[in-house]
LUMNUTI-104523 format. One record per residue (C-alpha): chain; y, z, x; residue in three letters. Coordinates in pm, 1 decimal, decimal comma, m for minus. Last residue first. Example, Ala and Ser with C-alpha at 12.3 -4.5 7.8 and 13.67 -1.06 7.14 Angstrom:
(kolti 'A'; (m106,0; 714,0; 1367,0); 'Ser')
(kolti 'A'; (m450,0; 780,0; 1230,0); 'Ala')
//
This chain:
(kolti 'A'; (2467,3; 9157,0; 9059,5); 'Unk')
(kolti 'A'; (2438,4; 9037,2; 8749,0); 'Unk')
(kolti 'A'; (2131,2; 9234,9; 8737,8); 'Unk')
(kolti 'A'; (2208,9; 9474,6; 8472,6); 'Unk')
(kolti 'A'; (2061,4; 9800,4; 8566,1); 'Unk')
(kolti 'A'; (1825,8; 10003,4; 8270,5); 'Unk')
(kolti 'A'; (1784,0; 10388,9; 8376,7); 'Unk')
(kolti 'A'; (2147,8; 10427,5; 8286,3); 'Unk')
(kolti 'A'; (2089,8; 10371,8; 7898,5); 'Unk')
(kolti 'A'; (2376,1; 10323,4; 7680,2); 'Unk')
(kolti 'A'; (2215,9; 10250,5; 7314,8); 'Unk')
(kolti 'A'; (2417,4; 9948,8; 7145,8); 'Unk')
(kolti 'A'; (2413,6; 9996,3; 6789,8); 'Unk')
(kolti 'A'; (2364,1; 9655,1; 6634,3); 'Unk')
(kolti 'A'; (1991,2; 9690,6; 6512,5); 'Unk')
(kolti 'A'; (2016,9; 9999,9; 6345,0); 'Unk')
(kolti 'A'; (2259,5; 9813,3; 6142,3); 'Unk')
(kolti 'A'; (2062,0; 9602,8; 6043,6); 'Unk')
(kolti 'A'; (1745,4; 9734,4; 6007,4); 'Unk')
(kolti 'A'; (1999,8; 9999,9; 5748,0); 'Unk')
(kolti 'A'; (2125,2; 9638,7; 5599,5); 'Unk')
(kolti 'A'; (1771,3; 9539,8; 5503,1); 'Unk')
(kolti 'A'; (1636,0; 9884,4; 5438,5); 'Unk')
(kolti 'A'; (1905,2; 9859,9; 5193,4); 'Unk')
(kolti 'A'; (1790,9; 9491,5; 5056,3); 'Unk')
(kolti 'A'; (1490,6; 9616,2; 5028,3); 'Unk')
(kolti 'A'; (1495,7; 9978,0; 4840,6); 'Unk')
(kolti 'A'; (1725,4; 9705,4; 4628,5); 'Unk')
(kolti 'A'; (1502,0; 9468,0; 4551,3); 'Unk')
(kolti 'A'; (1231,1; 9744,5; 4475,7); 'Unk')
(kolti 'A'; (1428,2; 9950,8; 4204,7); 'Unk')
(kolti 'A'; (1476,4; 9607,9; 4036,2); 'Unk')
(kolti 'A'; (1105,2; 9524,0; 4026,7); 'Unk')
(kolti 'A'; (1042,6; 9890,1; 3880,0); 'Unk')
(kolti 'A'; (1302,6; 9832,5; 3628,1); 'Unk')
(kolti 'A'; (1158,7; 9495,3; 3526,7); 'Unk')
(kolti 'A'; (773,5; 9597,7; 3512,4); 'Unk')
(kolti 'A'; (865,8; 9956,2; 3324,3); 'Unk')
(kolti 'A'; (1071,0; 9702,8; 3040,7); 'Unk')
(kolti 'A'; (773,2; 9430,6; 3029,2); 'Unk')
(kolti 'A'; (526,8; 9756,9; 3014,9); 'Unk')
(kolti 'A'; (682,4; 9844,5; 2745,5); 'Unk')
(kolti 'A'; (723,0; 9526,8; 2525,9); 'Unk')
(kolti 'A'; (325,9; 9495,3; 2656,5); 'Unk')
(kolti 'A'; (266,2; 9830,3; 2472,7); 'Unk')
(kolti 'A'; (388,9; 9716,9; 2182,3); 'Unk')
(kolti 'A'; (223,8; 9422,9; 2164,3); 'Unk')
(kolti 'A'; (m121,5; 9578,0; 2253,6); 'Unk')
(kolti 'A'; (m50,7; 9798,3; 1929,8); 'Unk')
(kolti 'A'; (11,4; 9546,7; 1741,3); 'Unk')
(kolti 'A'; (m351,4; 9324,4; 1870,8); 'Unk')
(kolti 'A'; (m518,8; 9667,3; 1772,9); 'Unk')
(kolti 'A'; (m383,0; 9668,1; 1434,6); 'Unk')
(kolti 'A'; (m482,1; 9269,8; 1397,3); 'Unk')
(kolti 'A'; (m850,4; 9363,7; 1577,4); 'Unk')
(kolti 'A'; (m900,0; 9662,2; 1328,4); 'Unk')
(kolti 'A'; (m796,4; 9466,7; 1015,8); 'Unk')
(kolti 'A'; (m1043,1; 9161,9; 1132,8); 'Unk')
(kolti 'A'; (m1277,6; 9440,0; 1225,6); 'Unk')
(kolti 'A'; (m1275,5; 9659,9; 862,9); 'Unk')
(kolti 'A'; (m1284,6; 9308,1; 720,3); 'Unk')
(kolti 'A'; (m1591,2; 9183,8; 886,0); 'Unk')
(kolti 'A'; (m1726,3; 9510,0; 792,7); 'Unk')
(kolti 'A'; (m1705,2; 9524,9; 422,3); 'Unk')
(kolti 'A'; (m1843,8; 9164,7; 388,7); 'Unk')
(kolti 'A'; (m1606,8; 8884,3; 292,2); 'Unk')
(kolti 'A'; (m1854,0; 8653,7; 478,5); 'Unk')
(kolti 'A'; (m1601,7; 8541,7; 783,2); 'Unk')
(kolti 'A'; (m1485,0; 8271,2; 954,9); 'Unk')
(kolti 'A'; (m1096,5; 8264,3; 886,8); 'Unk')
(kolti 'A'; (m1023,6; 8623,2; 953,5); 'Unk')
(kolti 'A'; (m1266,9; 8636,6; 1257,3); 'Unk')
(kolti 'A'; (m1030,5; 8305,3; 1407,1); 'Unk')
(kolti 'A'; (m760,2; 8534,3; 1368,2); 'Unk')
(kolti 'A'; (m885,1; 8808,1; 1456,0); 'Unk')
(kolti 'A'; (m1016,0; 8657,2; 1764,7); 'Unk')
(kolti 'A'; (m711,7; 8444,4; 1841,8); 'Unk')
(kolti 'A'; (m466,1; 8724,9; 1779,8); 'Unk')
(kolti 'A'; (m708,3; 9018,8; 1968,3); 'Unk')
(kolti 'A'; (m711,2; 8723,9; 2240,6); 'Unk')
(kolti 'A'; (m336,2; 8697,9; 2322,2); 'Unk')
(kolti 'A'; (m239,1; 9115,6; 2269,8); 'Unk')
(kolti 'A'; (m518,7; 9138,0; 2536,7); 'Unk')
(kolti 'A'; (m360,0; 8933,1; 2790,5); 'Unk')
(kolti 'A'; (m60,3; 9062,8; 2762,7); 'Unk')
(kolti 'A'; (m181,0; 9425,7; 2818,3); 'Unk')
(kolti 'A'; (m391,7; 9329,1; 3099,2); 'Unk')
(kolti 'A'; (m82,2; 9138,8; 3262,2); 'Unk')
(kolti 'A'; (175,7; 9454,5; 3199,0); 'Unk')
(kolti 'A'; (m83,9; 9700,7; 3330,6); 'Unk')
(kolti 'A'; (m114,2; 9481,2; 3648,4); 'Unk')
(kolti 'A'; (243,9; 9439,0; 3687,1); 'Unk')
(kolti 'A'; (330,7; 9815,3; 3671,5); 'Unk')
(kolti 'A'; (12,8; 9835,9; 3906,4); 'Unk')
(kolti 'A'; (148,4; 9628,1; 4171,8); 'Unk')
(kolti 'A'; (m155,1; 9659,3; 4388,6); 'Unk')
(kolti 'A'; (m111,8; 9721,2; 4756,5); 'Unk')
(kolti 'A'; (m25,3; 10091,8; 4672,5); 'Unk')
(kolti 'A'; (m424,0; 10201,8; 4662,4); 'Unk')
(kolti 'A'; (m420,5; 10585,6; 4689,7); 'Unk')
(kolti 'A'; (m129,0; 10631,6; 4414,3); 'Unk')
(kolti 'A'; (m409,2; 10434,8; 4148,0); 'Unk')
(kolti 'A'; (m619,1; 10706,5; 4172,4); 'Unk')
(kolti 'A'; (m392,0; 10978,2; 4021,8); 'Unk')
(kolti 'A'; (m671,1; 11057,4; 3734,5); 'Unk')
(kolti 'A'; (m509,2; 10950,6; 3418,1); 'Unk')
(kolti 'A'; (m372,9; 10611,1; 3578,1); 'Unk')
(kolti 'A'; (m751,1; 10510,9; 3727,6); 'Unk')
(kolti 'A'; (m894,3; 10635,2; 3381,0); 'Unk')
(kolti 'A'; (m649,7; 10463,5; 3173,2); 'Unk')
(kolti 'A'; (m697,8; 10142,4; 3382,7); 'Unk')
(kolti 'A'; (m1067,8; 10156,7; 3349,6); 'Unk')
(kolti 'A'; (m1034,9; 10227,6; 2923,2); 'Unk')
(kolti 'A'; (m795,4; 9924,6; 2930,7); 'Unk')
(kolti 'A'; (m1061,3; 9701,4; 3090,0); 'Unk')
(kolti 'A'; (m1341,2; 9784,7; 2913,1); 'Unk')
(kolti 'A'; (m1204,9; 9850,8; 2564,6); 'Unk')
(kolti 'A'; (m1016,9; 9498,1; 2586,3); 'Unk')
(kolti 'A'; (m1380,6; 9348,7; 2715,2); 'Unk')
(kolti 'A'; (m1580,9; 9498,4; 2443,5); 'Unk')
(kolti 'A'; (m1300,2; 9378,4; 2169,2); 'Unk')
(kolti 'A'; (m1273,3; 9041,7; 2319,7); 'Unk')
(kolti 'A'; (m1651,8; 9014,2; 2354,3); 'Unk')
(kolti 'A'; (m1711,9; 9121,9; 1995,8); 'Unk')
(kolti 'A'; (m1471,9; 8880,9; 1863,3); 'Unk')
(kolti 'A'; (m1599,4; 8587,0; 2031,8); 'Unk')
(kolti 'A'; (m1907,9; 8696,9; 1891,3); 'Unk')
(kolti 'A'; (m1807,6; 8714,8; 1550,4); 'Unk')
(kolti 'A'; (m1640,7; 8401,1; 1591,7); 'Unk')
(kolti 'A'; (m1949,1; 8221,3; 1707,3); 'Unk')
(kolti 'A'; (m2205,3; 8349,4; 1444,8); 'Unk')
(kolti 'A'; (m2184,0; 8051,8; 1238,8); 'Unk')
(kolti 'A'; (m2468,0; 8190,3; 961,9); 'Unk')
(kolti 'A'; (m2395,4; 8586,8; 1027,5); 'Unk')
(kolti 'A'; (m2652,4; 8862,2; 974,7); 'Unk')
(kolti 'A'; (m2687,1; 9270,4; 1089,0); 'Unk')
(kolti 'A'; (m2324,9; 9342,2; 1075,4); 'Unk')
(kolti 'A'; (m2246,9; 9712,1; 1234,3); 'Unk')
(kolti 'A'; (m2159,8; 9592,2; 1575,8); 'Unk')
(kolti 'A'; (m1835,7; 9405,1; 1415,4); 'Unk')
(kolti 'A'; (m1731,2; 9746,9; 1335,7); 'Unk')
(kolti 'A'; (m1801,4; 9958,2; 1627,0); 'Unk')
(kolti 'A'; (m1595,0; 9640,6; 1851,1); 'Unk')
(kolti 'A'; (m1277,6; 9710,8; 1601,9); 'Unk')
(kolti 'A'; (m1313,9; 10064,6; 1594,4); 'Unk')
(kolti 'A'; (m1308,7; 10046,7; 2002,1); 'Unk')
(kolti 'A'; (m1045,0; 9871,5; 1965,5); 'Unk')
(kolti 'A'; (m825,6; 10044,7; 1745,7); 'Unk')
(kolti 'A'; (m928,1; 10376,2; 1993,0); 'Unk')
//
């Protein structure tokens, strides 16, 4: 929702002179809206159980990271640009609540990541020793003759 405030305000300004952080801005907003509003849809809707290749802890966790890092840069570099009009500061406020929120939720997603990886070591290493072990007990079949014979 912060940013798709963020990418309605910097829509809303008609003029800029060095137009490059405003539209560094705008594509870091559009994209964050993008790509989170995908992964909400794919997590809201179960469709993410019918494709388990994809570490989707980790995937979360990277998209989340990755946004926290450019809502900084843009706002920052928004903050620093701008014409001290009304909506330039309504985005620059937007894109630094959005970029906390994104923090947040990449603490999170660190904590599911780890606790998921951990749960997976060891669903490995005990189909490890269960292979194992499997693997020593000797079945007596008669059908099979040794031919030492």
């Amino acid at each position: 929702v912060l940013a798709l405030t963020a990418f309605i305000c910097i829509e809303t300004i008609m003029e800029c002179s060095p137009c490059e952080g405003l539209y560094f801005f705008e594509f870091v907003s559009c994209s964050a809206l993008v790509v989170t509003g995908a992964l909400l849809l794919l997590f809201s809707l179960n469709l993410h159980t019918r494709i388990p290749q994809i570490n989707w802890n980790l995937t979360d966790l990277v998209n989340t990271g990755v946004s926290t890092f450019f809502f900084f840069i843009a706002s920052v570099v928004l903050a620093a640009l701008n014409h001290k009009t009304g909506a330039e500061i309504a985005a620059v406020v937007f894109g630094f609540l959005a970029m906390a929120v994104y923090a947040v939720n990449t603490f999170l997603a660190v904590k599911k990541w780890r606790v998921s990886s951990r749960q997976q070591s060891s669903r490995q290493s005990s189909d490890y020793i269960r292979a194992r072990t499997e693997s020593r007990e000797v079945v007596h079949r008669p059908e099979i003759q040794r031919l030492d014979a």
